[in-house]
N, C-alpha and C positions, 0 to 999 in steps of 0.2 A: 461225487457226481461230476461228470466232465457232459456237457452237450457238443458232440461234433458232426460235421457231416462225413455220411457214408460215399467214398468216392467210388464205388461200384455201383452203388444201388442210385445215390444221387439223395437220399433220403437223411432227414435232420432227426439224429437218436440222440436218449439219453443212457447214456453209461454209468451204471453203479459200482461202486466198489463191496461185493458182498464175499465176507472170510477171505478177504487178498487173492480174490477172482472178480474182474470185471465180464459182468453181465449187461445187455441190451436190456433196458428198463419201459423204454416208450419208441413207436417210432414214428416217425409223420413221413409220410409217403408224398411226396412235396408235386409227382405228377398228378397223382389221383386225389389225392385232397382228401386221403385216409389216415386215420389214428388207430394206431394200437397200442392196449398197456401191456406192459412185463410185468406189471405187478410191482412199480415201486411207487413214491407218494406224485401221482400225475392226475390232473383232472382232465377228463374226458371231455374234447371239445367240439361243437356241429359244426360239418364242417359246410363248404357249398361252392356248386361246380364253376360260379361265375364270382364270388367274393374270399373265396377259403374259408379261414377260420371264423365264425361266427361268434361274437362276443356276448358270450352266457348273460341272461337276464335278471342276476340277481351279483352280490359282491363276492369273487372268490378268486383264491389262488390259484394261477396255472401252473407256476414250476414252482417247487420249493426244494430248500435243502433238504438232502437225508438226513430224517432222523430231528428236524427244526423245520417244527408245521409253520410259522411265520414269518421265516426269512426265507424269498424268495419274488418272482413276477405274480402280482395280486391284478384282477380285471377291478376296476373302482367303477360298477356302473353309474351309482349316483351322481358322481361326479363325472361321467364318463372320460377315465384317462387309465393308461397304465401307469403303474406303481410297482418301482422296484423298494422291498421292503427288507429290512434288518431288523431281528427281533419284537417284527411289526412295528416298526415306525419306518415312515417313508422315507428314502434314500436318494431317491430322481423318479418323475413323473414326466408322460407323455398324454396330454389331452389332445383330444380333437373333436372339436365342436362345430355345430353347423357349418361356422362360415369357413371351417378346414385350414384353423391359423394351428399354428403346432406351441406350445409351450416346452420348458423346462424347468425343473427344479432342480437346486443345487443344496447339497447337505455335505455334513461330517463326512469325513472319508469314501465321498465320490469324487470322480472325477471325471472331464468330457475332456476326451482324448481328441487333440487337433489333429487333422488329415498329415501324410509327410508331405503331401503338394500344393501350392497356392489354392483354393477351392473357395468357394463360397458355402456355410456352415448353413446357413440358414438367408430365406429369399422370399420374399413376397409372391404371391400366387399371383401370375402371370406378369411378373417384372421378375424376371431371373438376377439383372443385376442389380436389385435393393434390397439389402438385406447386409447381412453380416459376412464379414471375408476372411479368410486365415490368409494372410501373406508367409509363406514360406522361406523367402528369401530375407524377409526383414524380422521374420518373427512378430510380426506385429499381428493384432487383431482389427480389420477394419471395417468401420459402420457406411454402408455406398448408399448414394439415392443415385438411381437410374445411372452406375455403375462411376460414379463421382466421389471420392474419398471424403466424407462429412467430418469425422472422429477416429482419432486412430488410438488403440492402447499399446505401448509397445511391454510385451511379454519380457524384455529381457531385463530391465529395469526399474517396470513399471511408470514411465510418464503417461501421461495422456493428454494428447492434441486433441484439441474442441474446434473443430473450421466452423460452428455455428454457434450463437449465444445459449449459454446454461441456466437454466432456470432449475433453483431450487426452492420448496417449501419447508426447508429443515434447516437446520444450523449447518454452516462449511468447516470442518476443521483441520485445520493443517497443522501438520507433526504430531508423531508417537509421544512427549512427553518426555522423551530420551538426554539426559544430562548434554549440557555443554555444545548441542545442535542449534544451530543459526537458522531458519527456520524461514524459507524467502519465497515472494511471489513476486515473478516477472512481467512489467507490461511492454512485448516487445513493438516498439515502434517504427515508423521509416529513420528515423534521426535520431534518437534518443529511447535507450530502453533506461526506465526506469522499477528499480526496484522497491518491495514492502519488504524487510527484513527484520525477524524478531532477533533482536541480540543477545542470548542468554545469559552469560556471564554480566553483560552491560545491564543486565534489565533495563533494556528501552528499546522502542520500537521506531524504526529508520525508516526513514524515505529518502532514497536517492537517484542521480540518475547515470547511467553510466557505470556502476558499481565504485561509483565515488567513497571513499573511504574516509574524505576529508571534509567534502562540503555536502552536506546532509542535515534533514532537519529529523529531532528525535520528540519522541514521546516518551517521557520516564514513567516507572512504574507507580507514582503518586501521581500521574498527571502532569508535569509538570512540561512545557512546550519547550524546547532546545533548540535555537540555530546555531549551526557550525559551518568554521569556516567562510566561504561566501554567500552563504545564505543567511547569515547575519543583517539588520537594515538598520535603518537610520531613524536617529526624528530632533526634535529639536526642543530646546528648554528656550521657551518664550519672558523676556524678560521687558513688561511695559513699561516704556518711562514717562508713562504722566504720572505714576503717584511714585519714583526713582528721588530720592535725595536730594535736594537743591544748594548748594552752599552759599555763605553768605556774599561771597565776589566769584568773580568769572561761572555763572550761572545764567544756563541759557534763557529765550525770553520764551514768553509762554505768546504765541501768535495766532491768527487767524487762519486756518486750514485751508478747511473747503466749507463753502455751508456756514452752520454754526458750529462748527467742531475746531478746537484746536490743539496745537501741538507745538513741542519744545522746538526752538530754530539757536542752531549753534553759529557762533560764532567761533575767530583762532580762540581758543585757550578757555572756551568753557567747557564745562563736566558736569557729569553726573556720576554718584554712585551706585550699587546694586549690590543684592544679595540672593543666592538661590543654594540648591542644593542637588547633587545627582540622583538622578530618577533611578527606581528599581529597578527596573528594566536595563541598567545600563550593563555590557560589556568589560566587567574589571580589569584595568589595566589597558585601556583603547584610547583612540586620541582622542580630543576635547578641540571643535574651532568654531571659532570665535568669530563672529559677522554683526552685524547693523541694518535695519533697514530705514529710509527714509524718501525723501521725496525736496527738487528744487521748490527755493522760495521764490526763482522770477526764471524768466527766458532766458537764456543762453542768445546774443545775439554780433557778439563780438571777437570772435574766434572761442578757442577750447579751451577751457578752465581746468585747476584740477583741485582736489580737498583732498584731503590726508586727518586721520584719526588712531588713534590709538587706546589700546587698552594695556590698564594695569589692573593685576590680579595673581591671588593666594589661593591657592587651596587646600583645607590640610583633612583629611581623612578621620571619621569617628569609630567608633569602638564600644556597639553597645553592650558588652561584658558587664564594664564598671562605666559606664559613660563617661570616662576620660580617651580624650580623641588624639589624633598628634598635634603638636604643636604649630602653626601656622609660620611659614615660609618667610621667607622676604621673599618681596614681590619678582614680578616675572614682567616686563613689558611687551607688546607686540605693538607693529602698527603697520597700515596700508594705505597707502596713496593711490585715488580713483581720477581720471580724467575724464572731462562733463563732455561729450561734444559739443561744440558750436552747432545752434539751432536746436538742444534740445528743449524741450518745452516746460512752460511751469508745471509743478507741482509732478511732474513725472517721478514713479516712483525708483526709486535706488536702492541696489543690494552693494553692499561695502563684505567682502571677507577679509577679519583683517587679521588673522593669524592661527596659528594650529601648536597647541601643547602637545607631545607627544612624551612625556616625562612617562607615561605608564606605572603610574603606582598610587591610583586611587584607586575606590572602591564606590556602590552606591552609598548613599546619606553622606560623602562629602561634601564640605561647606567650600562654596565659590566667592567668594569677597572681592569685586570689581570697582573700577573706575575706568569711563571711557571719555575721553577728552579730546577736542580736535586742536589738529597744532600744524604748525606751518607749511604747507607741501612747497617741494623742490623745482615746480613752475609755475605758472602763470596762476596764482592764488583764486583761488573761485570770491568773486565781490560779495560782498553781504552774508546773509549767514543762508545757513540749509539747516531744512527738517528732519531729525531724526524721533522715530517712534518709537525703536525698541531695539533691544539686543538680544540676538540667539546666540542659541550653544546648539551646534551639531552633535550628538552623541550615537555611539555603533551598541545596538540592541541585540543581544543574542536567550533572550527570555523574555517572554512577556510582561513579567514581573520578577515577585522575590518569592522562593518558596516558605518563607518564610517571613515576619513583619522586618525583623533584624537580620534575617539571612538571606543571604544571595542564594 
C-alpha cells in the first residue's frame, strides 16, 4: 500500500499492490471533499463542505495495512485523538481537545522527524513564538517563552541547558552504570566552577573547584569524610596546666588571677610537665607546633620587656597490633622569645608560639611527653614572673576521625 498524491488530478489515493499490479484503492477528492472506495481495506468517511473530513462517531480505523486489520490510522473517539497503531497497540497519537492544545505520544520504533530548517515544532495558540524550536544550525532542540531561549537540548550529544530552575518529584540519576565512568555535575559560577564527581575506580565522591585534582574534599564509600590537599584544617590539642605536674624546686607559684580564680605565674627556670596524645583526626605524618598561652602579672611601664620559654619533648608512635609502640626519642627542644611592649597592661592575655616539629613520622595515638620551662631571654628580662595557663599543639586534620578505633 503506498498513499500519494495525484499530481494531475491534485487528489490524495491509496495504491495497492494486487498480483504485482498496482491498482487505485481509495481516493479523496481533496476539491470537492468526495470519497470513493476501490474496494480495498478503507473506511468510508462524512465528509463536509466547510470542515472536510468528519470524525465518525464511534472507535474505528481509517487506513490500515493490507491484509493487517490493526495496524494502521485508528479515529479514538473516546478519547478523541488520532492513533497511529501497530498490531493495535498505539504508536504516536494526536489529540485535540476543546481548548485545541495538540499532544504527542512517543513509542518503540517511532519517530518525529525534525524539519531540515530552523522552525518552531510546536507553539502555543496565539504566541507563535512559545513553544518548542528545532534550531537547524545548532541542532539543538529549543523550549522559547515569547520567543526567548528557556532550555536547550542539544541533539548531537545530548547535554541539556536549563536557563530556569528544574523541579523534580522523582529521584535524579546520573550515569548509565557503565564500568570505569567518572560521573560529574558542574556548578558553573562567575569565579569558581565547582564540581560533584563520582570517582569510580576511587570509590569516593569529590567536591572540588576548578577541577582540582589535588585539593578536594571526598566522601568514601563507607562514609568516611576526606580532606585533601588544602582543604585540610587545623585544631589544637588543649593542654591545662592547673592540674600539669609540679616539681619539687623551680615550680611555678600557684597566684591570684582575676576574681577568685587562679593560675600558675612562672618565673626564669620554672616548669611544668605534660602528657597527651594525638587526636584521630590528625593528618599522619604533618607538623605538630608548639605554643603557650597566658596573660602579664603587672603593667608594663618602663620600656619593653621580653620572656623567652621553651619546650622539651618525645614523642614516639603506638602500634595497636601487639600494643608494643616505638621506643621513645631523646628529647627534642624548642624555644621562643616574646617582647612585652611598654604600656601593655596587666593581665593582658599572651599567645607564645614557641616552635614547630616537622620530623613527619607519627601517627594518631602517639604519645607526647612535654616539659615547658622558661629560661632567660636575650634582652631586657621581663621583672617578676608571668601567667601561663595552658599549652597547645596545633595539629593539620584531614578526617574527621579514624575509620576505625585503631585505624586511621
Amino acid at each position: 500500500m503506498k498513499p500519494l498524491i495525484n499530481p494531475y488530478t491534485g487528489d490524495l489515493q491509496k495504491i495497492v499492490d494486487r498480483s504485482s499490479d498496482w491498482y487505485i484503492d481509495a481516493n479523496i477528492d481533496l476539491l470537492t471533499n468526495t470519497i470513493s472506495n476501490g474496494g480495498g481495506n478503507f473506511t468510508s468517511l462524512e465528509t463536509s463542505s466547510t470542515n472536510g473530513l468528519i470524525i465518525p462517531s464511534s472507535n474505528t480505523y481509517v487506513f490500515t495495512r493490507n491484509g493487517d486489520a490493526d495496524t494502521g490510522v485508528y479515529f479514538n473517539v473516546t478519547s478523541e485523538r488520532i492513533e497511529v497503531h501497530r498490531d493495535g497497540n498505539v504508536r504516536a497519537a494526536v489529540s485535540a481537545q476543546s481548548s485545541q492544545t495538540y499532544s504527542f505520544l512517543a513509542a518503540a520504533s517511532v519517530a518525529l522527524l525534525v524539519p531540515a530548517t530552523s522552525n518552531y515544532v510546536f507553539a502555543l495558540t496565539g504566541t507563535p513564538t512559545s513553544g518548542m524550536y528545532y534550531n537547524a544550525s545548532t541542532m539543538d532542540v529549543e523550549f522559547h517563552a515569547a520567543g526567548v531561549t528557556k532550555h536547550t537540548l542539544d541533539l548531537n550529544n545530548g547535554d541539556y541547558t536549563a536557563g530556569r530552575d528544574i523541579t523534580s518529584t522523582r529521584n535524579i540519576i546520573v550515569g548509565s552504570g557503565a564500568a570505569g565512568v567518572d560521573n560529574t555535575i558542574t556548578f558553573n559560577g562567575e569565579t569558581n566552577d565547582y564540581q560533584l564527581i563520582n570517582m569510580e575506580d576511587e570509590s569516593e565522591l569529590r567536591l572540588s573547584a576548578n577541577a582540582d585534582a589535588t585539593n578536594y574534599l571526598a566522601v568514601e564509600a563507607d562514609g568516611t569524610i576526606e580532606f585533601n590537599g588544602t582543604s585540610t584544617v587545623w585544631n589544637d590539642i588543649v593542654l591545662p596546666l592547673d592540674s600539669a605536674k609540679v616539681p619539687a624546686a623551680n615550680a611555678p607559684n600557684w597566684e591570684s588571677f582575676v576574681g577568685n580564680l587562679n593560675a600558675y605565674a612562672y618565673e626564669v627556670n620554672d616548669y611544668q610537665e605534660f602528657t597527651s596524645e594525638l587526636l584521630h583526626g590528625y593528618k599522619t605524618g604533618s607538623d605538630l607546633e608548639f605554643h603557650i598561652h597566658g596573660a602579664l602579672n603587672a603593667a608594663l611601664a618602663g620600656g619593653d620587656e621580653t620572656v623567652k620559654f621553651e619546650i622539651e619533648y618525645s614523642i614516639a608512635d603506638m602500634d595497636p597490633s601487639d600494643g608494643l609502640g616505638d621506643v621513645f626519642p631523646a628529647t627534642t627542644t624548642i624555644n621562643s622569645e616574646f617582647t612585652v611592649p611598654n604600656g601593655t597592661a596587666d593581665l593582658t592575655n599572651i599567645y607564645i608560639s614557641i616552635g614547630t616539629d616537622s620530623t613527619g613520622s607519627f601517627g594518631m595515638g602517639a604519645t607526647i611527653k612535654g616539659r615547658l620551662r622558661r629560661i632567660a631571654s636575650s634582652g631586657t628580662d621581663l621583672v617578676g614572673d608571668i601567667f601561663v595557663t595552658q599549652v597547645g599543639i596545633h595539629y593539620e586534620i584531614d578526617t574527621v576521625g579514624s575509620r576505625q578505633i585503631t585505624t586511621k
